[in-house]
Residue frames as a rotation matrix with the C-alpha (Angstrom) as fourth column:
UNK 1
-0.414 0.504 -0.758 -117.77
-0.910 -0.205 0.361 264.69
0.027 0.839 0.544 -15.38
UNK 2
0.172 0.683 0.710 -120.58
-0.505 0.680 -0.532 262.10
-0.846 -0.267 0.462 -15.52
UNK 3
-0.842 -0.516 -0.156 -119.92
-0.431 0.471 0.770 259.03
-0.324 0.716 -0.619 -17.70
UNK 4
0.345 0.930 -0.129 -122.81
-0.927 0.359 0.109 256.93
0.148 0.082 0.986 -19.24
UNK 5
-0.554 -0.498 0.667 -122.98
-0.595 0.797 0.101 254.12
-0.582 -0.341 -0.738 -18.19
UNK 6
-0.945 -0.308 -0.107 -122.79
-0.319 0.802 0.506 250.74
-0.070 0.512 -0.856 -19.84
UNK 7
-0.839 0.541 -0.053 -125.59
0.539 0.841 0.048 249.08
0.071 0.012 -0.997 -18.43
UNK 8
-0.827 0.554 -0.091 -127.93
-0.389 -0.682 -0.619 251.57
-0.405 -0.477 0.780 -18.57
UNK 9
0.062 0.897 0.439 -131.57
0.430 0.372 -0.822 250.92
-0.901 0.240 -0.362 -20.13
UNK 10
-0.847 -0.248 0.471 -131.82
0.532 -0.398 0.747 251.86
0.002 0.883 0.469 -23.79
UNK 11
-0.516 0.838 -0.179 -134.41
-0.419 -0.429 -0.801 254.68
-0.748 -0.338 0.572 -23.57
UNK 12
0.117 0.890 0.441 -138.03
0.176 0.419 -0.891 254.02
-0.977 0.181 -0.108 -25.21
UNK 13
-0.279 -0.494 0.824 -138.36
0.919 0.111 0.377 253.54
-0.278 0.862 0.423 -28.94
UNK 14
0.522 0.691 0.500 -140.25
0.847 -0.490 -0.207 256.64
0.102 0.531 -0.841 -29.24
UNK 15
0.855 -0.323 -0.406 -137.27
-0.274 -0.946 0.176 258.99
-0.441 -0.040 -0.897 -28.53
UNK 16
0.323 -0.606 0.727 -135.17
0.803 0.582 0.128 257.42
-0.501 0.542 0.675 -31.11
UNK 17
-0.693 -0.343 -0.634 -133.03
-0.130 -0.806 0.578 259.93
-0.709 0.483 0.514 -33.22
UNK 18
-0.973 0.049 0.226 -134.80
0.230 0.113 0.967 258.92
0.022 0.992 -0.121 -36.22
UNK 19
-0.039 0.974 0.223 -138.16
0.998 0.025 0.065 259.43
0.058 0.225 -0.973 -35.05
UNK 20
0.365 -0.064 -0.929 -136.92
0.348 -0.916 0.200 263.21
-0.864 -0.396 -0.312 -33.83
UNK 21
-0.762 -0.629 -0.156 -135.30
-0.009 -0.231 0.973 263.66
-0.648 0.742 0.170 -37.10
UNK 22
-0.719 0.613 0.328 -138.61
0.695 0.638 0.331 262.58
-0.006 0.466 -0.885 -38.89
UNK 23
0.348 0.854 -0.387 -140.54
0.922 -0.387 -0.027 265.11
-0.173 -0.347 -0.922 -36.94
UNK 24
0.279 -0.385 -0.880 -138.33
0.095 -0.901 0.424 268.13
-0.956 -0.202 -0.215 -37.57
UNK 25
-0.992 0.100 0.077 -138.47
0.065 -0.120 0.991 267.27
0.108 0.988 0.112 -41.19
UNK 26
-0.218 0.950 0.224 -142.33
0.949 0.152 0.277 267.41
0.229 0.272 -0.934 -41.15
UNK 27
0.596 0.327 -0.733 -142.09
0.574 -0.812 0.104 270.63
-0.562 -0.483 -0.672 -39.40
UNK 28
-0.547 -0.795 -0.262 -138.93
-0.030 -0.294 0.955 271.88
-0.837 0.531 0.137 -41.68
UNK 29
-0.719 0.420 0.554 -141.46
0.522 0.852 0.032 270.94
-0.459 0.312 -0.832 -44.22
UNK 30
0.509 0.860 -0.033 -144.40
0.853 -0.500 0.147 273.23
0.110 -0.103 -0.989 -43.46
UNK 31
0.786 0.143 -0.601 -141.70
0.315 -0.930 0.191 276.26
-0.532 -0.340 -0.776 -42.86
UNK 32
-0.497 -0.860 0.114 -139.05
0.404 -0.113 0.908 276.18
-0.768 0.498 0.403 -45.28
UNK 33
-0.127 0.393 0.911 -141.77
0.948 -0.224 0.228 277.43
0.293 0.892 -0.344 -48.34
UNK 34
0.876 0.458 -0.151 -142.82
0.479 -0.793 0.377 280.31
0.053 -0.402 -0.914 -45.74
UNK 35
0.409 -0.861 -0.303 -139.12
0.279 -0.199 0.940 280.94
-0.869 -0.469 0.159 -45.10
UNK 36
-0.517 -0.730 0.447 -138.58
0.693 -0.050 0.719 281.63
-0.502 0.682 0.531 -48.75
UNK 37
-0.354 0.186 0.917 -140.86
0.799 -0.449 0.400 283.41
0.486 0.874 0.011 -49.44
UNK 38
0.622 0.662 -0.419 -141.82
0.778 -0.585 0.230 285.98
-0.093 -0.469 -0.878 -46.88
UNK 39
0.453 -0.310 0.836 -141.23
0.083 -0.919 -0.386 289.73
0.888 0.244 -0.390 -46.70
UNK 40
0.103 -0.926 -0.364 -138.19
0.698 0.328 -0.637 290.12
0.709 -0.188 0.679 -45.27
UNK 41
-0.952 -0.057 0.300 -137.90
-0.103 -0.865 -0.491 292.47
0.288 -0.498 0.818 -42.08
UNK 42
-0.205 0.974 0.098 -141.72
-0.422 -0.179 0.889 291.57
0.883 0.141 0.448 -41.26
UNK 43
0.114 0.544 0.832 -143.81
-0.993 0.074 0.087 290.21
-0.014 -0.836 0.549 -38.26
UNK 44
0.944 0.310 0.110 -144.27
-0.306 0.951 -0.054 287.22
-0.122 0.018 0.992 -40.12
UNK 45
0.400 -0.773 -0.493 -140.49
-0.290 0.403 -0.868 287.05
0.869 0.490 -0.063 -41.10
UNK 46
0.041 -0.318 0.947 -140.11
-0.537 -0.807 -0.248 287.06
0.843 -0.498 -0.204 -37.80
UNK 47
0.016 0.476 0.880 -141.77
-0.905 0.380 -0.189 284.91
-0.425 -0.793 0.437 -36.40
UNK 48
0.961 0.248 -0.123 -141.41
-0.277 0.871 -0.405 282.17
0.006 0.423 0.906 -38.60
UNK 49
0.195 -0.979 -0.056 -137.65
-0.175 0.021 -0.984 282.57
0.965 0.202 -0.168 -38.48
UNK 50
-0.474 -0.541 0.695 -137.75
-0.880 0.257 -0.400 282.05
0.038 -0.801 -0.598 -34.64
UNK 51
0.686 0.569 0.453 -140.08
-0.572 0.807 -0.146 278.82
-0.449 -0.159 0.879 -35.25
UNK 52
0.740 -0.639 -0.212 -137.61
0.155 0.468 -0.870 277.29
0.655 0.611 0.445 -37.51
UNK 53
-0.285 -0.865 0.413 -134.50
-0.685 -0.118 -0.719 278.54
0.670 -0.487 -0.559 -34.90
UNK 54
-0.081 -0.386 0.919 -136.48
-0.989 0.146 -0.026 276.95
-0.124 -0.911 -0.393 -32.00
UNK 55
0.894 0.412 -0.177 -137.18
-0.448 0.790 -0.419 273.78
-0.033 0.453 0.891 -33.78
UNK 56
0.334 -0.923 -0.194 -133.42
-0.067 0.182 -0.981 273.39
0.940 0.341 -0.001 -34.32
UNK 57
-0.382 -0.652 0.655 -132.75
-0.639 -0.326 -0.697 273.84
0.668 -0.685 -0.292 -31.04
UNK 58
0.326 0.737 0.592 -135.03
-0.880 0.466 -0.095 271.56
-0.346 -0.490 0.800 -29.69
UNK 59
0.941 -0.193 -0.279 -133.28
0.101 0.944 -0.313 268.83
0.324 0.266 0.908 -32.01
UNK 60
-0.040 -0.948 -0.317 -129.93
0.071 0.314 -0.947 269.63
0.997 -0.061 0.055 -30.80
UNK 61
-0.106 0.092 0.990 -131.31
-0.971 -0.224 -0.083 269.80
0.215 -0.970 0.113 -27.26
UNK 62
0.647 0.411 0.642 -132.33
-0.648 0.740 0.179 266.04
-0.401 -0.532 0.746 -27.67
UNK 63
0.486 -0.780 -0.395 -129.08
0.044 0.473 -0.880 265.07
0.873 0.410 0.264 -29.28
UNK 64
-0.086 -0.837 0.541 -127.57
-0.384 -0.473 -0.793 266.26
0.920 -0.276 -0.280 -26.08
UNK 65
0.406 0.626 0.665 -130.19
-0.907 0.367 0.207 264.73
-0.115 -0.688 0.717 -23.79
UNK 66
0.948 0.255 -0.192 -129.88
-0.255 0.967 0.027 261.18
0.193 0.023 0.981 -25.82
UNK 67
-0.261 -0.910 -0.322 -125.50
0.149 0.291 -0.945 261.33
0.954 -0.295 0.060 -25.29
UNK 68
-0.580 -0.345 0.738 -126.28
-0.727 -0.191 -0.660 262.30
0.369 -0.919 -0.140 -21.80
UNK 69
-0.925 0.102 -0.366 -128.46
0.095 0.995 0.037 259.70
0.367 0.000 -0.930 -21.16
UNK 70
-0.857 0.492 -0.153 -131.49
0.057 -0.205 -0.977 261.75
-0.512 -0.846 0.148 -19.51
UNK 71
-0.627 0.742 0.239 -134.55
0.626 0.297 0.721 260.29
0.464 0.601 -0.650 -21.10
UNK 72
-0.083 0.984 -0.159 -136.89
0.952 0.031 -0.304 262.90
-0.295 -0.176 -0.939 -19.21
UNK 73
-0.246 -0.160 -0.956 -135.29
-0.380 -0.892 0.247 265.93
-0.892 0.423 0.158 -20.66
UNK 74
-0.907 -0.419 -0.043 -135.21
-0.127 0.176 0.976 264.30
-0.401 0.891 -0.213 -23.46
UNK 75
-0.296 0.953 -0.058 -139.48
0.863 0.241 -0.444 263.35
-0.409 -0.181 -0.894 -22.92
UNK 76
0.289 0.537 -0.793 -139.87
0.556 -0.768 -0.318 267.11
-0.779 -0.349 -0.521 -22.51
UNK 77
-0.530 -0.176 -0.830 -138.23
-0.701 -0.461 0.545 268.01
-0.478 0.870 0.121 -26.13
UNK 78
-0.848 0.531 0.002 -140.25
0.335 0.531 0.778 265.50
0.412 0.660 -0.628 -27.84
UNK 79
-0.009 0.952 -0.305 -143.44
0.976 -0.057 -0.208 267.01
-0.216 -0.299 -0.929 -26.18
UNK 80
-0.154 -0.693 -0.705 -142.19
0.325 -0.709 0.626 269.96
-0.933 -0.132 0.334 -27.07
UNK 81
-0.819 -0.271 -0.505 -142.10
-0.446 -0.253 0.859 269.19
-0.360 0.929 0.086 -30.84
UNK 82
-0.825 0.563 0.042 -145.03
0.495 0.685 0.535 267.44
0.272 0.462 -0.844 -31.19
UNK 83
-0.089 0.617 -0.782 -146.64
0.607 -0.589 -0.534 270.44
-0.790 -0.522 -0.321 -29.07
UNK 84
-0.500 -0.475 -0.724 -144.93
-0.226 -0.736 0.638 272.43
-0.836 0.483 0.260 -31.83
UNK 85
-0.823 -0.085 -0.562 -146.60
-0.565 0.010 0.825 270.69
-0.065 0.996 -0.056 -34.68
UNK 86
-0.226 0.963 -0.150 -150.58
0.344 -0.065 -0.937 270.15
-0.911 -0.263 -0.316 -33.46
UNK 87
-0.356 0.277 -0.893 -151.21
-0.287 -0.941 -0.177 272.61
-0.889 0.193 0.415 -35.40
UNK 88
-0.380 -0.056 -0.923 -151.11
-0.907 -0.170 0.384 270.21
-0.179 0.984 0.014 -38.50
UNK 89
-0.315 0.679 0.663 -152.98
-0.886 0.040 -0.462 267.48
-0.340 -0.733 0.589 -37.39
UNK 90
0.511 0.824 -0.243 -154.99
-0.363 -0.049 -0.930 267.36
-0.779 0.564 0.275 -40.80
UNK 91
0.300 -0.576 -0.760 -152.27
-0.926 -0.366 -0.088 266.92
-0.228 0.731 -0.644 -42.27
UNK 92
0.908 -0.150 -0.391 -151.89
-0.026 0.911 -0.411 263.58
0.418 0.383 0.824 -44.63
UNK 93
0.067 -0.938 -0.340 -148.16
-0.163 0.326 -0.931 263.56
0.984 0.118 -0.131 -44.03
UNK 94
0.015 -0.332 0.943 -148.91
-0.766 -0.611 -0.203 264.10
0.643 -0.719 -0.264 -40.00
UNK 95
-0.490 -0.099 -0.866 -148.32
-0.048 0.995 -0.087 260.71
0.871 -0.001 -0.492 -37.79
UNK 96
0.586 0.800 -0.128 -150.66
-0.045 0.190 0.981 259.39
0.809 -0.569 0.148 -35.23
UNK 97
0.006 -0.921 -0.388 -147.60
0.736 0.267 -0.622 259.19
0.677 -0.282 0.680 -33.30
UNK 98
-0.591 -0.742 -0.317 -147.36
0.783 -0.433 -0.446 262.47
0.193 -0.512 0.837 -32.58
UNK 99
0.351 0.932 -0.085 -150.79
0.259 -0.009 0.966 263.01
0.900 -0.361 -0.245 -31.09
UNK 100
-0.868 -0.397 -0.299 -150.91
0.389 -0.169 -0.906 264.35
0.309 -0.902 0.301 -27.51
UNK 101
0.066 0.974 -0.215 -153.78
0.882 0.044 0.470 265.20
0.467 -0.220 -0.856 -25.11
């Protein structure tokens, strides 16, 4: 089993927990109102119920990345979520941050 090591580099500030937490509350955000209210057993329940699963999974994928130390897995779930949440752009609450060409 791979240890981390001491001296590694501390990865970039932009895959801090706190900014990944941040973003998965903005997105938790926009689907938790849909998630209460939709018709249960639908397309849309459906689908919004696996957006909200893979969102979760995507943050405990980069908890697991940041203990293992592998900052490009960890890259590719933060593109990931920020791929996930484009969509809201417009949105006042949405952070230049998490822009992406």
């Amino acid at each position: 089993m791979h240890e981390p090591d001491d001296a590694a580099e501390p990865f970039k500030a932009e895959y801090a927990e706190e900014r990944f937490a941040e973003l998965t509350q903005f997105l938790f955000a926009r689907t938790d109102p849909l998630l209460l209210t939709r018709p249960h057993g639908s397309e849309t329940d459906r689908a919004l119920q696996a957006l909200n699963d893979v969102v979760r999974a995507l943050l405990g994928q980069a908890r697991a990345f940041r203990e293992w130390g592998n900052e490009p897995a960890l890259a590719g779930t933060w593109d990931a979520l920020t791929r996930i949440a484009a969509p809201w752009r417009q949105h006042p609450d949405f952070l230049p941050d998490w822009e992406w060409d």
